[in-house]
PLY file of the C-alpha trace (Angstrom):
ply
format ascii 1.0
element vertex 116
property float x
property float y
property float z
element edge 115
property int vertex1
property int vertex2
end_header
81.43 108.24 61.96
83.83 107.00 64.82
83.22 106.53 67.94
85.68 109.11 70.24
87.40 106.71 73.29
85.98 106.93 76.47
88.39 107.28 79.65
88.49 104.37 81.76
87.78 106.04 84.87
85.66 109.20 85.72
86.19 112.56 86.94
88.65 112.40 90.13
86.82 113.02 93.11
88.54 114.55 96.30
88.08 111.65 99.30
90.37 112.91 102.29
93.67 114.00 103.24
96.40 110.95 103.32
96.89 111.88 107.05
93.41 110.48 107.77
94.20 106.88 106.37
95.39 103.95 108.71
99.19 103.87 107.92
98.53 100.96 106.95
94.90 99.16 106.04
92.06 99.91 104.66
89.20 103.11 105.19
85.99 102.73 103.72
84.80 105.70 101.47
81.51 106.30 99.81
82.44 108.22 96.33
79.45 108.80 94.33
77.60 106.13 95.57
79.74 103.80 95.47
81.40 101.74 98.45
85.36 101.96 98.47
88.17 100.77 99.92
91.14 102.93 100.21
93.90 101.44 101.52
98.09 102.08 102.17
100.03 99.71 101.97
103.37 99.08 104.01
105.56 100.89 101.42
103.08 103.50 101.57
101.56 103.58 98.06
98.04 104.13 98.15
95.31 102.05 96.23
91.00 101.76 95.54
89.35 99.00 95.38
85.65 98.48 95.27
84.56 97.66 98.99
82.58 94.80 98.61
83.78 91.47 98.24
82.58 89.72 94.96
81.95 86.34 97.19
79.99 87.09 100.05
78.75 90.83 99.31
80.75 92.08 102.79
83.42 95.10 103.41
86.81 94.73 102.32
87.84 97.41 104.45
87.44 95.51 107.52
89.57 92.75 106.68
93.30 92.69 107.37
96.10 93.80 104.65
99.61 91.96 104.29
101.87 93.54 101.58
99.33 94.36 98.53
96.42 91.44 99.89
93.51 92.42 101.51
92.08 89.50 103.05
88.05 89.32 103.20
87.14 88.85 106.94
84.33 86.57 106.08
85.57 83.61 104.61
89.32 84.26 103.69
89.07 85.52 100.28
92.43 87.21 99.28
92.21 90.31 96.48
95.51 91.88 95.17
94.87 95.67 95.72
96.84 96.62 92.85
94.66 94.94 90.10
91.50 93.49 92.11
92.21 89.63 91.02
91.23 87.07 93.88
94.56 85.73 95.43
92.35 82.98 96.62
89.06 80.85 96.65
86.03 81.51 97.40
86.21 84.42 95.31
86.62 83.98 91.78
85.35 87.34 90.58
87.89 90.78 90.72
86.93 93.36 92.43
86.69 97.05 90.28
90.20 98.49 90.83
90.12 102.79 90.65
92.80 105.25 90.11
94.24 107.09 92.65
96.02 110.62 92.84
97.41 112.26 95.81
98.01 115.95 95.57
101.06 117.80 97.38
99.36 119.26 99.79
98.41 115.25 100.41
95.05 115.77 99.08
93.84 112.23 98.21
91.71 111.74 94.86
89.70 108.80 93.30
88.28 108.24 90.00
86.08 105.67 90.04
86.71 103.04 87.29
83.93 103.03 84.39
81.46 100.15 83.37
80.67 98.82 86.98
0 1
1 2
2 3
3 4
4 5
5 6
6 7
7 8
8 9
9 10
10 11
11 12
12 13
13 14
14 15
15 16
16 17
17 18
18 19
19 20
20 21
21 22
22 23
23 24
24 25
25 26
26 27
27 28
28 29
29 30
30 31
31 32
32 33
33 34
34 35
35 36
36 37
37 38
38 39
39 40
40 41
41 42
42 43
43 44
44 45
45 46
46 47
47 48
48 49
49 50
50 51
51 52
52 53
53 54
54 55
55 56
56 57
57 58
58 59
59 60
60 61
61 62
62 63
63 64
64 65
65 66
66 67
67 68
68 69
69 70
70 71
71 72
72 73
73 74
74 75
75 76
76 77
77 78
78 79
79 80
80 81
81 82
82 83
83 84
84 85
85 86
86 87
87 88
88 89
89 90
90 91
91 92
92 93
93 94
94 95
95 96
96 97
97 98
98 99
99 100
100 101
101 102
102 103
103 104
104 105
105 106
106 107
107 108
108 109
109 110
110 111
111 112
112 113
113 114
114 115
């Protein structure tokens, strides 16, 4: 018997219309449980990150974005929205990374990355 592949990432799951996002920065979304940060960056490609930073167990979405880093307010950690990876210490750990689709009518979707 084989096992079938599992998809990385679960079911998308509608979070808001792009319009309600902070051009650009971070919103924190709670999608199944589970604290998010959805953020827009300056070239306005949007991105999901888990919320919570893998250091000091505080929101990402409050800190303050340049270019693709969200900084944690806390202590300075730096995570790459793109693929999670701390820019930075304190953090050593990533941060879940979750795919993001955004309908034409601007509908924003997540699906929330699998395992975590």
């Amino acid at each position: 018997m084989t096992a079938q592949p599992q998809s990385a990432y679960g079911e998308p799951v509608h979070v808001c219309h792009e319009g309600d996002l902070p051009a650009v920065g971070a919103a924190q979304a709670q999608i199944e449980g589970r604290l998010v940060a959805i953020v827009r960056t300056e070239d306005g490609e949007i991105h999901a990150i888990d919320d919570t930073c893998t250091h000091a167990n505080v929101s990402l979405a409050e800190g303050e974005l340049t270019g693709c880093m969200l900084e944690c307010w806390l202590h300075g950690s730096v995570f790459d929205v793109r693929t999670g990876d701390p820019a930075n210490l304190p953090a050593t750990v990533p941060v879940a990374v979750h795919q993001v689709t955004v309908d034409d009518a601007g509908e924003v979707y997540v699906a929330l990355a699998a395992g975590r």
